[in-house]
ZAKETI-883455 format. One record per residue (C-alpha): residue number from 0; x, y, z; residue in one letter. Coordinates in nm, 2 decimals, padded with zeros to 4 digits. Layout:
ZAKETI-883455
R    n      px      py      pz  res
R  NUM       X       Y       Z    A
...
end
This chain:
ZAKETI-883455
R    n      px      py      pz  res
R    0  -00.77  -06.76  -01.82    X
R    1  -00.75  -06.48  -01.58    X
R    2  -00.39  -06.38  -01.43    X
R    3  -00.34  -06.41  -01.05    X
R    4  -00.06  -06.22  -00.89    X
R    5   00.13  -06.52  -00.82    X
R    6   00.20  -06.55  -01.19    X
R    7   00.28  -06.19  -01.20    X
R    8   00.55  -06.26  -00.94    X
R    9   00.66  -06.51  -01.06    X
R   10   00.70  -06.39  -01.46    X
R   11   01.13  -06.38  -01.52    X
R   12   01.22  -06.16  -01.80    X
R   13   01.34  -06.37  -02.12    X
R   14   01.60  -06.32  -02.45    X
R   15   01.26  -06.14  -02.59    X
R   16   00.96  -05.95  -02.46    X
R   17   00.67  -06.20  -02.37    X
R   18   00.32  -06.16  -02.27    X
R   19   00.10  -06.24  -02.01    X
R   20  -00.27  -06.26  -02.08    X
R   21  -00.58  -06.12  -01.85    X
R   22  -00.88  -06.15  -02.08    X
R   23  -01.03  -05.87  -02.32    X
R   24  -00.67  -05.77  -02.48    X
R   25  -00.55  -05.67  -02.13    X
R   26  -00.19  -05.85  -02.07    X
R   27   00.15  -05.81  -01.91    X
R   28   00.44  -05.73  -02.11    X
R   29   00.74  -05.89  -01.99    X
R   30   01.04  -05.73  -02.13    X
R   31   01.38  -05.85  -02.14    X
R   32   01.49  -05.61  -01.88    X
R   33   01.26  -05.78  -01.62    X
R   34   00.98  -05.46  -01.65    X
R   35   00.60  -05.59  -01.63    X
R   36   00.43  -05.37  -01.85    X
R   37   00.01  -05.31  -01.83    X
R   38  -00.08  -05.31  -02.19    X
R   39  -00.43  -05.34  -02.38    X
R   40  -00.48  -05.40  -02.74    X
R   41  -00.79  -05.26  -02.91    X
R   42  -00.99  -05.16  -03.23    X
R   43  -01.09  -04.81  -03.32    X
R   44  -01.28  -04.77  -03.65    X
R   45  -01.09  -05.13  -03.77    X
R   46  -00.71  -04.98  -03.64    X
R   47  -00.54  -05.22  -03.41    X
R   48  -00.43  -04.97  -03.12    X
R   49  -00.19  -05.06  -02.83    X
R   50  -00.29  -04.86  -02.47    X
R   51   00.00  -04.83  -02.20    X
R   52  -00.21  -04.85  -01.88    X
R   53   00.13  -04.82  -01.62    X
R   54   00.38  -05.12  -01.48    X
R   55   00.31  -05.35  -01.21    X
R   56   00.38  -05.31  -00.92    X
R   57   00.27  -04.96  -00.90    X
R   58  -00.03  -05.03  -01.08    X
R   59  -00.16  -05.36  -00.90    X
R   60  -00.38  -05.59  -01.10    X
R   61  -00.68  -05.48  -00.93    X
R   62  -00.58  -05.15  -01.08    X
R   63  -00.47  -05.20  -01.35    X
R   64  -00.83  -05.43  -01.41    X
R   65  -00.99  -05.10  -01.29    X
R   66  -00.86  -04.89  -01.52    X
R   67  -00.90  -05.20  -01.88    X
R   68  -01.26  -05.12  -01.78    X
R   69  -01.28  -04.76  -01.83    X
R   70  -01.11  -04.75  -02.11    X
R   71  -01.35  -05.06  -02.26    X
R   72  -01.66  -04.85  -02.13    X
R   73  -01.52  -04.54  -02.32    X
R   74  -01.45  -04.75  -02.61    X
R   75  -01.85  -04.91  -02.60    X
R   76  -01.95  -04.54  -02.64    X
R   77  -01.77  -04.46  -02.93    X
R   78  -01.48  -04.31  -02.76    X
R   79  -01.11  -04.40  -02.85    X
R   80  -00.98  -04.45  -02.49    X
R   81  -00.59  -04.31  -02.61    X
R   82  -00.75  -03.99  -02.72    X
R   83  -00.97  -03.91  -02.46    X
R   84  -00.66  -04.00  -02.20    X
R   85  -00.48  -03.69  -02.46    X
R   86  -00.75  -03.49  -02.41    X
R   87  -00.80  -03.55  -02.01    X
R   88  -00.39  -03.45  -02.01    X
R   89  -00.40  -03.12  -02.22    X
R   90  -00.70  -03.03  -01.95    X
R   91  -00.53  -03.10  -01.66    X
R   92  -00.20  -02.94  -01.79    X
R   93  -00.43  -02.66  -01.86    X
R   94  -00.59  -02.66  -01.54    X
R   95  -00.25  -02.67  -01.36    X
R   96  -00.13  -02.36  -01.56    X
R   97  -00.48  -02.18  -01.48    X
R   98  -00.44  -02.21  -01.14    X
R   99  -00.04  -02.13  -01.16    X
R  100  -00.19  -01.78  -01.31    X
R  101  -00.44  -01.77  -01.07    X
R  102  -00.15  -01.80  -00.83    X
R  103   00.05  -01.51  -00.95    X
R  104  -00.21  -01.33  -00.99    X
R  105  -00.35  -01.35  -00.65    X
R  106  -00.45  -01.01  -00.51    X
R  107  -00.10  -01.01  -00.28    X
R  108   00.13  -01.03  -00.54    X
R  109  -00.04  -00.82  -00.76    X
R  110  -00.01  -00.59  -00.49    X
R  111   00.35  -00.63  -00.39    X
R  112   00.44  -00.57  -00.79    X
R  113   00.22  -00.25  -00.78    X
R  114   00.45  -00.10  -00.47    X
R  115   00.78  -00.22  -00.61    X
R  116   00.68  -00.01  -00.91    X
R  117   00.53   00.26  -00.68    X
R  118   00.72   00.31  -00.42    X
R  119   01.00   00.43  -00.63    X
R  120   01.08   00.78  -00.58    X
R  121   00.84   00.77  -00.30    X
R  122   01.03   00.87   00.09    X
R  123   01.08   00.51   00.25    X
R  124   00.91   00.64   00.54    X
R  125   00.59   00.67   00.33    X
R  126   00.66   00.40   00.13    X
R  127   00.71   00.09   00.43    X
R  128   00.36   00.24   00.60    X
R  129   00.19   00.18   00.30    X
R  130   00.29  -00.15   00.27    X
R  131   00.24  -00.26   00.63    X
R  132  -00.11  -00.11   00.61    X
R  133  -00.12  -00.37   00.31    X
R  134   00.04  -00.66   00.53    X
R  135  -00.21  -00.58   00.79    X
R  136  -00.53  -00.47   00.63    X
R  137  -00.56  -00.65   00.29    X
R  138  -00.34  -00.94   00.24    X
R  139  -00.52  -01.12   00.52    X
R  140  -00.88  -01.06   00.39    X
R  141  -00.85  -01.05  -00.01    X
R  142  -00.47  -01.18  -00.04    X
R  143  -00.53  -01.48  -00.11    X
R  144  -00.80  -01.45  -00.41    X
R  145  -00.72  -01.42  -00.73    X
R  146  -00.77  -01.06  -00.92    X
R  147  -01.10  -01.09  -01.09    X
R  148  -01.23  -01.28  -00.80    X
R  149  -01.25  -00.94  -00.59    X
R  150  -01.62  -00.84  -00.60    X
R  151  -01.74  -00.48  -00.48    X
R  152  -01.87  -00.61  -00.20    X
R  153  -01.50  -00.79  -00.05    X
R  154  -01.34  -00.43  -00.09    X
R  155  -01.66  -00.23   00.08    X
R  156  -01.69  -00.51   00.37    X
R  157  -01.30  -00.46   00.41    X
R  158  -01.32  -00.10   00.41    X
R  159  -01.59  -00.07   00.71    X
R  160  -01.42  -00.34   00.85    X
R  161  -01.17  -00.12   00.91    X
R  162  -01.37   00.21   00.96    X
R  163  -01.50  -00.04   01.23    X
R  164  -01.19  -00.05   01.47    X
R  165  -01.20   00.37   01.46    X
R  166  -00.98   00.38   01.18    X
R  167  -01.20   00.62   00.92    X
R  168  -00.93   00.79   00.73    X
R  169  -00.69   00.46   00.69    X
R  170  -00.98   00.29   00.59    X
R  171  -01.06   00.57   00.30    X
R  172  -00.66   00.55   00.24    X
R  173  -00.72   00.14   00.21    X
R  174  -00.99   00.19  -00.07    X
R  175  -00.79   00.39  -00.29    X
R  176  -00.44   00.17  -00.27    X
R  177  -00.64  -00.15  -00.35    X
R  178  -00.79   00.09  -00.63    X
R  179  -00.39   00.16  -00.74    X
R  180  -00.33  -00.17  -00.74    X
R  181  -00.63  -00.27  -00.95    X
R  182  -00.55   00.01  -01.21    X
R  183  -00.22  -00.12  -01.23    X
R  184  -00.32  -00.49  -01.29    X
R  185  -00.55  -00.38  -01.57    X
R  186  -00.28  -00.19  -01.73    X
R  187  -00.03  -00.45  -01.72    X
R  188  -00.30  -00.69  -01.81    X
R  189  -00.33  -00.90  -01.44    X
R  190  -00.68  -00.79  -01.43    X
R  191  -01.03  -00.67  -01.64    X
R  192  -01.18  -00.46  -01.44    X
R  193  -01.15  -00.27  -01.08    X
R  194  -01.36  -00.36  -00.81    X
R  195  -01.30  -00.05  -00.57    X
R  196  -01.37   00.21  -00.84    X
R  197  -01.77   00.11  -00.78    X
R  198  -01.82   00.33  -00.55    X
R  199  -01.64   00.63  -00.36    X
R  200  -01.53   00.64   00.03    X
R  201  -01.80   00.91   00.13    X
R  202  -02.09   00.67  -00.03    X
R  203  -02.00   00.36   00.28    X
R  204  -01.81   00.56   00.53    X
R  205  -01.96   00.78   00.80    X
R  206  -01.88   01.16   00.75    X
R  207  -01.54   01.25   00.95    X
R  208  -01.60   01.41   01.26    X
R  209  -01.43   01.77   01.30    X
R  210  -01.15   01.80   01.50    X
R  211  -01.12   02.12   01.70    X
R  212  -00.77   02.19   01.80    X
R  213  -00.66   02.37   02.13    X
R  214  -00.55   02.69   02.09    X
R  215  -00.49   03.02   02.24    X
R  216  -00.66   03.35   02.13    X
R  217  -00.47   03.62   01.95    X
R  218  -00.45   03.84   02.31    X
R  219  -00.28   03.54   02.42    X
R  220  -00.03   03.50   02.18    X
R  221   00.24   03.77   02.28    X
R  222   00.27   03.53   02.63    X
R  223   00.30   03.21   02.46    X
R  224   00.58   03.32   02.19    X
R  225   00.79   03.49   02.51    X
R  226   00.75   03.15   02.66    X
R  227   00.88   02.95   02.39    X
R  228   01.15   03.17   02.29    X
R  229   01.27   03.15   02.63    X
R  230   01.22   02.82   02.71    X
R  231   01.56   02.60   02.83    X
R  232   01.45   02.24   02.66    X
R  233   01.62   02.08   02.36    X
R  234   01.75   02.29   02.09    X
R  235   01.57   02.13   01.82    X
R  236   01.23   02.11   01.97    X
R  237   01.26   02.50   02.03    X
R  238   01.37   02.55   01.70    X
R  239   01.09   02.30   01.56    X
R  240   00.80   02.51   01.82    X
R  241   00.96   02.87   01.64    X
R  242   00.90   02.72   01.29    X
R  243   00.59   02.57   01.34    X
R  244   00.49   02.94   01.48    X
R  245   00.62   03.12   01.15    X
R  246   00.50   02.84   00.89    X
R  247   00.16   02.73   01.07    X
R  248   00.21   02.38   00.87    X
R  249   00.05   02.05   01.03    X
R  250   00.28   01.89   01.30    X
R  251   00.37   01.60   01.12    X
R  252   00.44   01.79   00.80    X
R  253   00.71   01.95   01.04    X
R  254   00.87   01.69   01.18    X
R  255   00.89   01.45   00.93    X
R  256   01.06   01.74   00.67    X
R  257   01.38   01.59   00.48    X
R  258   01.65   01.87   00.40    X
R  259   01.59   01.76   00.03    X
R  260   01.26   01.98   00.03    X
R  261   01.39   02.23   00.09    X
R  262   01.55   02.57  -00.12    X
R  263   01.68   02.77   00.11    X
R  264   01.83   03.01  -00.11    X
R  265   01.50   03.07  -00.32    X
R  266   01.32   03.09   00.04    X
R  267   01.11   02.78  -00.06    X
R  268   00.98   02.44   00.13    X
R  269   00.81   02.21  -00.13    X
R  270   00.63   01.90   00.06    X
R  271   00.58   01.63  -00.16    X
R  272   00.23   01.49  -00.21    X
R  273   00.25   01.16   00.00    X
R  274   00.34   01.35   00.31    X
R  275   00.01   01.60   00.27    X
R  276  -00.33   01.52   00.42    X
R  277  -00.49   01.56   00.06    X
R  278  -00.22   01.40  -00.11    X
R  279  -00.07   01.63  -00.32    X
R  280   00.25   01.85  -00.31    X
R  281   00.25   02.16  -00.12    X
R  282   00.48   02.50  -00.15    X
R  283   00.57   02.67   00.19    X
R  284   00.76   03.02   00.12    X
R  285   00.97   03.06   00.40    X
R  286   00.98   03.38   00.55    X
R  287   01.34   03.58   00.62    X
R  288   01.29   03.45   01.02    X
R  289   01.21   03.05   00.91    X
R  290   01.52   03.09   00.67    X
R  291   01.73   03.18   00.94    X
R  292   01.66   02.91   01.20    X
R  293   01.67   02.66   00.95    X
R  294   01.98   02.73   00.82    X
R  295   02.11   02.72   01.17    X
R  296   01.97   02.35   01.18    X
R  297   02.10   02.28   00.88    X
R  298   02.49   02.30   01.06    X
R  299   02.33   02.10   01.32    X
R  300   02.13   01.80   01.17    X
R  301   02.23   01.88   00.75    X
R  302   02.43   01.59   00.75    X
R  303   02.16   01.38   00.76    X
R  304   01.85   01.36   00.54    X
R  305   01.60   01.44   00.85    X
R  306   01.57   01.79   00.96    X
R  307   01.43   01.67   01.31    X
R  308   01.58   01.36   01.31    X
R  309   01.51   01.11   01.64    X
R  310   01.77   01.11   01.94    X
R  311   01.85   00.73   01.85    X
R  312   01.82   00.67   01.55    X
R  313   01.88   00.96   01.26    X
R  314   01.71   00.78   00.99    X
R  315   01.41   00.87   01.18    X
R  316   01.25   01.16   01.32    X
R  317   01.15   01.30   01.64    X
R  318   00.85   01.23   01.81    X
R  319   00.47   01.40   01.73    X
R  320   00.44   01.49   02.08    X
R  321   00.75   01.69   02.11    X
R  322   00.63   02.00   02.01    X
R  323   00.30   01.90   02.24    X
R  324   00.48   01.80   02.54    X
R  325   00.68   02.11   02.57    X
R  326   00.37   02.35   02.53    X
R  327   00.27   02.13   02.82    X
R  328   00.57   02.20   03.01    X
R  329   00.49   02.55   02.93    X
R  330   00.17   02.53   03.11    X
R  331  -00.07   02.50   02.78    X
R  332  -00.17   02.17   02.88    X
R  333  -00.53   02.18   02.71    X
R  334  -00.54   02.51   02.56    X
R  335  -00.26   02.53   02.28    X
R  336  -00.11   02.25   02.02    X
R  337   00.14   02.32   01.76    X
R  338  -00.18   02.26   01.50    X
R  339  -00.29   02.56   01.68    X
R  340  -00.05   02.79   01.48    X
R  341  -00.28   02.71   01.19    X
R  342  -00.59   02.84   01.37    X
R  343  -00.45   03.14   01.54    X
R  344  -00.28   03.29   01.18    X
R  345  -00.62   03.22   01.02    X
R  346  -00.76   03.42   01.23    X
R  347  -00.57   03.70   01.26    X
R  348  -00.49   03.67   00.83    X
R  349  -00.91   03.67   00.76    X
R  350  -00.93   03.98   01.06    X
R  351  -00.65   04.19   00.86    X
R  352  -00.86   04.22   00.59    X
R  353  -00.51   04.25   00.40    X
R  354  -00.50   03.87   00.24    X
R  355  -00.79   03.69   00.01    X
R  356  -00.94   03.40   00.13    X
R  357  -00.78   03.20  -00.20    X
R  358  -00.46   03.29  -00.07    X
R  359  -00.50   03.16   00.29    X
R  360  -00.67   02.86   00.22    X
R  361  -00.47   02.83  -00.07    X
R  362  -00.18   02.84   00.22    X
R  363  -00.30   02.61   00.48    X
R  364  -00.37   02.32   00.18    X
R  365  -00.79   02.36   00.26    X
R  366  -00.86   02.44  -00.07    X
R  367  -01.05   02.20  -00.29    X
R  368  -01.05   02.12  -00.68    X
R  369  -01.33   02.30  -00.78    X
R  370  -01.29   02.59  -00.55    X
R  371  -00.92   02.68  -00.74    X
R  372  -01.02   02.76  -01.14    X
R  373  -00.89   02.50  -01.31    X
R  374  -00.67   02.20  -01.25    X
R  375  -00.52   02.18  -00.89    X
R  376  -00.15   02.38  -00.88    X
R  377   00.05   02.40  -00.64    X
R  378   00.27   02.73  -00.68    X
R  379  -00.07   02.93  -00.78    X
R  380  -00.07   03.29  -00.59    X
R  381   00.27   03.17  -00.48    X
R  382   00.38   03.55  -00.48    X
R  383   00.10   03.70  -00.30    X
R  384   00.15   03.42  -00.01    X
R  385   00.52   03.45   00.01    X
R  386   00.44   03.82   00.11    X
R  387   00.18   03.73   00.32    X
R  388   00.38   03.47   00.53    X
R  389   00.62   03.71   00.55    X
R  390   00.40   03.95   00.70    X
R  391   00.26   03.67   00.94    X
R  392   00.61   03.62   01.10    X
R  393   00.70   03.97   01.11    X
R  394   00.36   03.97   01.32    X
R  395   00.48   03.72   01.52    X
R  396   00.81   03.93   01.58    X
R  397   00.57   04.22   01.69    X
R  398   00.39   03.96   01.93    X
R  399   00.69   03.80   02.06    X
R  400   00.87   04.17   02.15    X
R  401   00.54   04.30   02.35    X
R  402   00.56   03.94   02.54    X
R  403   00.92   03.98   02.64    X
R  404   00.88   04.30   02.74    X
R  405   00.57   04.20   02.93    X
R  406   00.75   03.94   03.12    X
R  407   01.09   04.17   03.18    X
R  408   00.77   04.43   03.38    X
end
């Protein structure tokens, strides 16, 4: 006769374990601590086997009925119900752990184990914008999935996503960190294969536009250096407008210098790889007049690690439009920037007729791979442009004197 729920109630444990009866070996163990065990006894290939199917009243006897069927139905097909309940465990256990990997092994943490790794020995500076260009960029759109779920097509839709906001070159600089971090997942075995080596930047990206900075000609020149030698501002934005005169670097490379790049007794400026426009490091002898001033800064600002460090706060540096801003105030609103420099001692280097072409481009980081024999190095025809920037800023000298003496007419 069928149990009702009453009698389940109403069952009070005894000196020994008894049993309730449901029909088809399905029954309540009562034990002699009071627990009401769902238990089912069955044959498998003529072995008398005893199935636990949970305790009442968290399995209900609706349930509990429920589940004595399943386990009969697996048992009518030639199925031991106890085994295939071992085997449904192991695959959910499996399945957990699976998706546990899957987990770790999501894209974002992947990436954050890749820059922990990376970032060391990189400048801090260098090292945070990467990773907020991570935060902001990637974790939102591919974060989330696990490594060898990245297709080709996630990283190229995420790259002109970004190209798609006016952001060409960080969307070139997104493809090839989320191609870092790939690399690195193979290697370390996160990962079989990398999505964003499938294709290149140049094959989705529109060519970059070129950027024609303001600058003056070489007549005007003696003017301009007798009005910023002369000028009354800050100290270290004259000194950084001199420098970027004598060393014709990129603004930013400036700027941003630490005093740990520098040599100053073997005349030498080495700026590491993650602060150049083509990533690699770059060697800037220092002429006898670029010596000088910065050895004057270093009294000033040496005791930090910034060479133009911010007015607030040392750890960082001045502004980009310092140097702009005061060849404003100088009245070169529109027609001179301190990238200038670099086209105004091209000019006159190629018109001298006294420097190869190797050497300048070699000098204002242009030159390609496969236009330098051989593999890319960075102190190559380092003696022939240590004596050509030499010669540049004793040109300058020679520009600056006819200036002052121009104004003092």
């Amino acid at each position: 006769m069928a149990l009702t729920i009453r009698e389940i109630e109403n069952a009070k444990p005894a000196a020994k374990p008894y049993k309730l009866t449901d029909g088809g070996g399905l029954c309540v163990l009562v034990t002699s601590s009071g627990s009401k065990l769902w238990r089912w006894r069955y044959y498998f290939e003529g072995k008398e086997k005893m199935m636990a199917l949970g305790e009442y009243p968290l399995v209900s006897l609706k349930e509990a009925r429920d589940l004595h069927f399943a386990a009969r139905k697996a048992l009518a097909g030639g199925v031991d119900p106890m085994e295939e309940r071992k085997v449904d465990a192991a695959a959910k256990e499996e399945h957990a752990r699976t998706l546990l990997r899957r987990t770790e092994s999501s894209v974002e943490k992947v990436a954050r184990k890749w820059w922990a790794t990376w970032a060391t020995g990189k400048s801090p500076r260098h090292a945070a914008q990467v990773m907020r260009r991570l935060e902001a960029d990637v974790f939102p759109i591919i974060g989330h999935k696990f490594v060898d779920d990245v297709k080709a097509a996630d990283v190229r839709e995420l790259v002109l996503a970004i190209e798609g906001r006016g952001a060409r070159d960080v969307a070139k600089r997104a493809q090839e960190t989320i191609g870092q971090i790939f690399r690195f997942a193979i290697a370390n075995g996160l990962a079989t294969r990398n999505p964003a080596a499938d294709f290149k930047p140049s094959d989705i990206l529109k060519p970059a536009m070129e950027v024609n900075f303001a600058r003056v000609d070489e007549s005007d020149l003696p003017q301009l250096l007798a009005k910023m030698w002369t000028y009354k501002g800050d100290l270290l934005t004259i000194y950084a407008m001199r420098l970027m005169a004598y060393l014709w670097v990129r603004t930013a490379e400036l700027i941003e210098a630490d005093w740990a790049e520098f040599e100053l007794d073997k005349e030498k400026w080495e700026i590491p790889g993650e602060r150049m426009k083509k990533r690699r490091s770059h060697i800037v002898p220092l002429p006898h007049q670029a010596v000088t001033i910065l050895r004057d800064l270093s009294i000033r600002t040496g005791n930090g690690t910034k060479v133009f460090p911010g007015a607030n706060d040392k750890d960082k540096t001045m502004s980009n439009n310092t140097i702009l801003f005061a060849l404003y105030r100088l009245g070169y609103k529109g027609e001179m920037t301190g990238h200038g420099f670099r086209g105004v001692a091209s000019t006159v280097l190629y018109e001298s007729n006294l420097f190869e072409e190797d050497w300048i481009e070699m000098q204002l980081a242009h030159v390609e791979e496969n236009k330098v024999k051989g593999a890319y190095n960075k102190a190559k025809y380092i003696k022939q442009r240590a004596k050509m920037m030499q010669w540049w800023a004793d040109y300058v000298d020679t520009q600056l004197a006819k200036g002052i003496a121009a104004l003092a007419s």
